[in-house]
C-alpha positions as CSV (number, residue, x, y, z in Angstrom):
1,X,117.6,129.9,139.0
2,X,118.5,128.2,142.1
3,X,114.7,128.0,143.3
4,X,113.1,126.7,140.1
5,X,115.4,124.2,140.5
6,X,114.5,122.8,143.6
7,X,110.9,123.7,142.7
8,X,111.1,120.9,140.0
9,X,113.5,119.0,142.3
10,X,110.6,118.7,145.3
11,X,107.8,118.3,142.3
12,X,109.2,114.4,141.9
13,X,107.7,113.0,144.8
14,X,104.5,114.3,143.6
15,X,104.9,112.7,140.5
16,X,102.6,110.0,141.1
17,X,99.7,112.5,141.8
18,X,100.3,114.2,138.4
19,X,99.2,113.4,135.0
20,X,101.6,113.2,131.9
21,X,100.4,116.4,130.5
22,X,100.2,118.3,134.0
23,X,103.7,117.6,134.6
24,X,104.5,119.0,130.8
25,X,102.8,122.1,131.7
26,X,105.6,122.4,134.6
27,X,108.1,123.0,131.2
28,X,109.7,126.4,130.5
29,X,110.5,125.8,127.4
30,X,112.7,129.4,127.9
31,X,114.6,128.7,130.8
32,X,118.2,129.3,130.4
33,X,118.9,128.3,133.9
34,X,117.6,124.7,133.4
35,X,117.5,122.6,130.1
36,X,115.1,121.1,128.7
37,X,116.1,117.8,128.7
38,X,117.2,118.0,132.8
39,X,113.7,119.3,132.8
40,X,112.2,116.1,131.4
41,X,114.3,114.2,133.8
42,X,113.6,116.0,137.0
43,X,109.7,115.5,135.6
44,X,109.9,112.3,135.1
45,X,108.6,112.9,131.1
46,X,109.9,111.7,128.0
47,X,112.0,115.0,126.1
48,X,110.6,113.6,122.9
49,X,107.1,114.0,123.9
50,X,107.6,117.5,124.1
51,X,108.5,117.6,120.3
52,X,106.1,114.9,119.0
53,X,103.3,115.9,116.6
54,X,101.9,112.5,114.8
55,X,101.5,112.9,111.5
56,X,98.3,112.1,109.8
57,X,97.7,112.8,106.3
58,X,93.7,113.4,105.0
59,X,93.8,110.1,102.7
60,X,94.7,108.4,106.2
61,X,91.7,109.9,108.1
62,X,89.6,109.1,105.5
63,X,91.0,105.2,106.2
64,X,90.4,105.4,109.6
65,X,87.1,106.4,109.2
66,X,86.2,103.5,107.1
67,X,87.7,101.0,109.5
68,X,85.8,102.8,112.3
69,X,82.3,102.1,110.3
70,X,83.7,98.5,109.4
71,X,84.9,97.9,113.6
72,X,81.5,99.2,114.7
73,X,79.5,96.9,112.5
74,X,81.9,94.2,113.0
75,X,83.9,94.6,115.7
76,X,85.2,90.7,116.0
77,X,87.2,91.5,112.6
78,X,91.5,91.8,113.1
79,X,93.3,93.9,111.0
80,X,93.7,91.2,107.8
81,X,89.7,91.1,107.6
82,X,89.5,94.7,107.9
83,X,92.0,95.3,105.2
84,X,90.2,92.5,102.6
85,X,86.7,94.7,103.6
86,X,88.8,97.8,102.3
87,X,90.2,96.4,99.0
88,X,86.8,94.3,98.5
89,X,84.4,97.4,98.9
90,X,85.9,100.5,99.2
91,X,89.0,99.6,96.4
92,X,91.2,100.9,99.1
93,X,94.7,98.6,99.1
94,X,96.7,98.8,102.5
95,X,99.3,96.6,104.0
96,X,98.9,94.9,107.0
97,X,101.1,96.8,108.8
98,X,99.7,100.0,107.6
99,X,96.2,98.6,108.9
100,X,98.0,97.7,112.8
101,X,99.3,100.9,112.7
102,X,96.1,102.9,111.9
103,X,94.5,100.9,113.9
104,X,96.6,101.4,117.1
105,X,96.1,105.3,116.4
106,X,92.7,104.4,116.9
107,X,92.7,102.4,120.0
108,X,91.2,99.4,118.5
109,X,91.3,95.7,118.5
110,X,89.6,93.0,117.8
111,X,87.5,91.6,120.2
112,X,87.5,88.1,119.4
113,X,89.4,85.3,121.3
114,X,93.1,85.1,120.2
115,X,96.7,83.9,120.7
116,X,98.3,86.9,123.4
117,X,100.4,88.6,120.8
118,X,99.9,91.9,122.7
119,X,100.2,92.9,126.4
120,X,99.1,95.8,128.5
121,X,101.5,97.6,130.8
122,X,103.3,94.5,132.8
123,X,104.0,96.4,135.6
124,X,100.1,97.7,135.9
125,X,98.4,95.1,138.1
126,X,95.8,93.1,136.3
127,X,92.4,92.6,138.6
128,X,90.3,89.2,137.7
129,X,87.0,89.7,135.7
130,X,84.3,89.8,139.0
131,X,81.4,89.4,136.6
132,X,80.8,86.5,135.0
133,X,77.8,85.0,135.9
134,X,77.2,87.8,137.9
135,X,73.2,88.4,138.0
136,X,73.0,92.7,137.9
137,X,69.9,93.8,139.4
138,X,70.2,97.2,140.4
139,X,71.8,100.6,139.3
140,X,75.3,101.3,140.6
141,X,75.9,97.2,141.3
142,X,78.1,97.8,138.2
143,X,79.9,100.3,135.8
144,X,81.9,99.9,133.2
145,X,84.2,102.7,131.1
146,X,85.7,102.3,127.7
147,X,87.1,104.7,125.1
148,X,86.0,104.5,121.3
149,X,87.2,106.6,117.9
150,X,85.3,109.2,116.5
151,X,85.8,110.6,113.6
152,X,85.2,114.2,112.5
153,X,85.8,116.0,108.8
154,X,89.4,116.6,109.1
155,X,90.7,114.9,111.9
156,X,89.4,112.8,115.1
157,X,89.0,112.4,118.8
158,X,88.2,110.1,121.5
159,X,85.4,109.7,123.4
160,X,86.0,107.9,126.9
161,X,82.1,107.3,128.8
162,X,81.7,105.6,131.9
163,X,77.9,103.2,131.9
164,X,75.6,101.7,134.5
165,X,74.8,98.3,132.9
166,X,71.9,97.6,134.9
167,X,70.1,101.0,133.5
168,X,72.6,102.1,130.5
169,X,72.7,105.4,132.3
170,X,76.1,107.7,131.3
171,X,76.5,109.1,134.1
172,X,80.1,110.9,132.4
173,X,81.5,111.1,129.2
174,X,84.7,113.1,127.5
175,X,86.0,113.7,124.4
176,X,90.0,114.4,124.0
177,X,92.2,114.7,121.1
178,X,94.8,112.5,122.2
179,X,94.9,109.3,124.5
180,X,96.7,110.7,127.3
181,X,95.5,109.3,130.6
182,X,94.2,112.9,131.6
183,X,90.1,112.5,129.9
184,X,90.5,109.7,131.8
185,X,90.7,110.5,134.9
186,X,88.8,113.1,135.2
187,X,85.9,111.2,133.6
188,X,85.8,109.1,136.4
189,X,86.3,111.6,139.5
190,X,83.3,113.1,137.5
191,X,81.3,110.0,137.7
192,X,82.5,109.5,141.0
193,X,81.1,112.7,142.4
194,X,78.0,111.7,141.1
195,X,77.5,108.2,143.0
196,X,79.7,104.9,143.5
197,X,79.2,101.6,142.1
198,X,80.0,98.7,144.0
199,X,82.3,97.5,140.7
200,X,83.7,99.1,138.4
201,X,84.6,97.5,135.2
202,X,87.3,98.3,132.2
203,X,89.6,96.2,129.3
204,X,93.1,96.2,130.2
205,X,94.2,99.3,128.2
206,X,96.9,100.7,129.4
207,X,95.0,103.9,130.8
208,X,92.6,101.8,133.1
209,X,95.8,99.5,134.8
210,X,97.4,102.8,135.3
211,X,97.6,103.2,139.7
212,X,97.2,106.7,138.6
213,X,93.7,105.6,137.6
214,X,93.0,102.6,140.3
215,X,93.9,104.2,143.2
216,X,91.0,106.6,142.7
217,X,89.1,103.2,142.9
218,X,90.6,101.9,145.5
219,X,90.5,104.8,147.4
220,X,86.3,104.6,147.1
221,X,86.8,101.3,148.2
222,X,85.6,100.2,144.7
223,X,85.9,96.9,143.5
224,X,88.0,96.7,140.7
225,X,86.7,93.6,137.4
226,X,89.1,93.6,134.3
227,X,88.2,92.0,131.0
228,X,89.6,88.9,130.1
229,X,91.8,89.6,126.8
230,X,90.3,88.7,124.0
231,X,87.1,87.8,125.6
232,X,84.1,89.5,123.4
233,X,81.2,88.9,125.8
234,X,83.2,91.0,128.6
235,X,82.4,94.5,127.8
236,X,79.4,93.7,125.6
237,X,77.4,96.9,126.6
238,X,79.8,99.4,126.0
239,X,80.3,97.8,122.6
240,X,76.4,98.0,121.9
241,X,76.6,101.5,123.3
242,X,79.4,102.8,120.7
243,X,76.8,101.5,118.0
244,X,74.2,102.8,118.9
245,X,76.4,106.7,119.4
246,X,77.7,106.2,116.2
247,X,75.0,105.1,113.6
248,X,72.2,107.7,115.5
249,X,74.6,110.7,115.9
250,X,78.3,110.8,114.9
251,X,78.0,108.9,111.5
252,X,75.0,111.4,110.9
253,X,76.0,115.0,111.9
254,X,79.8,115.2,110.1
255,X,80.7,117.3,112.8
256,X,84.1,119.5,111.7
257,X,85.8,119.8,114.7
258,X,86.3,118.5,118.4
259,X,84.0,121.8,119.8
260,X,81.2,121.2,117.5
261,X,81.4,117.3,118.6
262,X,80.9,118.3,122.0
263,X,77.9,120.2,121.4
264,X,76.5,117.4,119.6
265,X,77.4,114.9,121.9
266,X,76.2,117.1,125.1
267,X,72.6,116.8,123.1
268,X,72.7,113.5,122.2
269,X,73.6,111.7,125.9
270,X,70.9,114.2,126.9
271,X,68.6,112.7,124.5
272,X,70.1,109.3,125.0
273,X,69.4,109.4,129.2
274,X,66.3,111.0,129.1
275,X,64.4,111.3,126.1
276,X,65.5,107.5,124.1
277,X,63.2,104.5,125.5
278,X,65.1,101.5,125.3
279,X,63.1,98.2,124.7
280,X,65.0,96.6,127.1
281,X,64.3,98.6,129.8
282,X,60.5,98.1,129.3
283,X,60.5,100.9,127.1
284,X,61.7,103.3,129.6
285,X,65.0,105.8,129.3
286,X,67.9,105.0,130.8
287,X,67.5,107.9,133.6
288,X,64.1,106.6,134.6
289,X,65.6,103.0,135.3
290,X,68.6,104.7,137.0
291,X,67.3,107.5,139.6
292,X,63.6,105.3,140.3
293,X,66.0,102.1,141.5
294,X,63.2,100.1,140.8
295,X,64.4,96.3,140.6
296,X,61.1,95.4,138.7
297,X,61.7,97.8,136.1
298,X,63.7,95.6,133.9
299,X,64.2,91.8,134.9
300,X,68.2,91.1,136.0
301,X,70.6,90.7,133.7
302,X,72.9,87.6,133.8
303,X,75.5,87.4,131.4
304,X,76.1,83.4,131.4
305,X,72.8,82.3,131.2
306,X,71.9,84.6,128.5
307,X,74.8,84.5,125.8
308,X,77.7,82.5,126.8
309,X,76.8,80.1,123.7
310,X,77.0,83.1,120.9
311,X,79.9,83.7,119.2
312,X,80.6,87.3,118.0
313,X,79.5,87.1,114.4
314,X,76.1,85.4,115.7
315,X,75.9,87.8,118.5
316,X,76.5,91.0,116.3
317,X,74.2,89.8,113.2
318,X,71.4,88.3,115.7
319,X,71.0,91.7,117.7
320,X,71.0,89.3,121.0
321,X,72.1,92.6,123.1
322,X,70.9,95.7,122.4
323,X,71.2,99.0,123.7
324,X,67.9,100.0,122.2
């Protein structure tokens, strides 16, 4: 019809304000006015992505969720060490390839310094790292959001949380079964409606450069810190923080499916928040520290002074940062 048409017409300058999978939902996969593929052009979405199911075998899952345990204990190693830990201990034989690829499904990568052999998005803008040497002495003075694996019996998810380093506090957190930017975003308006930090900080994935996702920042009049690439010490907390998920919950509860992980998950931050003291805190819980806004509660932290001489594997094996 002539008015879908210039329904979907008008919807492009929107666009911007709309998520990927928002935009699919604007599909009629029935019309016989419109086709699909001027659909997918008028919506600015790729007609293949409304076809594309990946493929991923059991024996594959059960891959991934070795690497994940490997990653999480040792999350410095590239895909070649991760592959010799396979074949060494598990008597699991992969190519390299087959390890990137798995990998990538994953949304992992080493976090070791290396030689740029992968980008993020070049027409995101990149904002410099505001935090090095930075001395954190208060909640909301900083936040930082990443996105980790999780396996479950017979598939995965991801789970996207967005910290307070000064008290560990989640203040949101999302699983999704895909990595479209959506969990994303509405994490963080979540978080947002909760309180503002005065800087929020990410890696350079893809998601986090997106404007779709910085202009909410902006917009708060957030400062915006990016991780160096390849620097380990950047995002330290949300890497001690995936550990700590993992080994006390996820790798202990086999959960089947993405429902039964939420519930699991909606117990443990619960627990995590307000029940789990944390020895760095003074043996207080991460809500205590957060809501009390006492400065005394836990002496500042300053990343340079502390640990810029560790290198991963001695940071990793000596415990230097915990989330415990």
């Amino acid at each position: 019809m002539v008015n879908e048409k210039q329904n979907l017409t008008g919807l492009k300058k929107n666009l911007i304000s709309l998520t990927h999978e928002q935009r699919k939902n604007f599909i009629e996969k029935d019309n016989q006015q419109i086709s699909l593929k001027r659909q997918a052009q008028l919506l600015d979405i790729s007609r293949s992505s409304l076809y594309y199911q990946p493929r991923i075998n059991q024996q594959d899952i059960a891959i991934m969720n070795l690497i994940d345990e490997i990653y999480t204990e040792l999350p410095f190693y590239g895909s070649r060490r991760i592959r010799k830990q396979l074949k060494i201990y598990h008597q699991i034989a992969i190519g390299r390839q087959k390890a990137q690829r798995l990998m990538r499904l994953m949304g992992l990568e080493a976090i070791y310094p290396k030689s740029r052999t992968s980008f993020p998005n070049q027409a995101n803008k990149i904002y410099p790292y505001l935090l090095r040497g930075l001395v954190i002495d208060h909640p909301n003075q900083v936040w930082s959001t990443d996105i980790t694996y999780v396996r479950l019996e017979k598939e995965f998810a991801y789970l996207i949380v967005v910290m307070d380093w000064y008290s560990r506090y989640v203040i949101a957190w999302q699983l999704s079964e895909n990595l479209e930017i959506d969990f994303c975003l509405e994490t963080l308006n979540r978080a947002l409606n909760k309180n503002k930090p005065e800087i929020f900080n990410s890696d350079q994935d893809v998601r986090f450069t997106s404007p779709q996702f910085t202009n909410i920042l902006e917009e708060k009049k957030v400062k915006i810190s990016m991780d160096s690439r390849g620097r380990y010490l950047d995002n330290i907390f949300n890497e001690r923080l995936w550990r700590t998920v993992k080994y006390e919950n996820i790798y202990l509860k086999h959960y089947q499916d993405i429902k039964e992980a939420k519930n699991g998950l909606t117990e443990y931050f619960d627990f995590f928040n307000n029940k789990r003291f944390h020895s760095s805190l003074n043996d207080l819980t991460p809500a205590q520290v957060y809501f009390q806004s006492q400065n005394e509660i836990s002496p500042p932290i300053n990343l340079t002074s502390s640990l810029q001489i560790l290198m991963p594997q001695q940071l990793y094996l000596s415990n230097q940062i915990s989330v415990s």
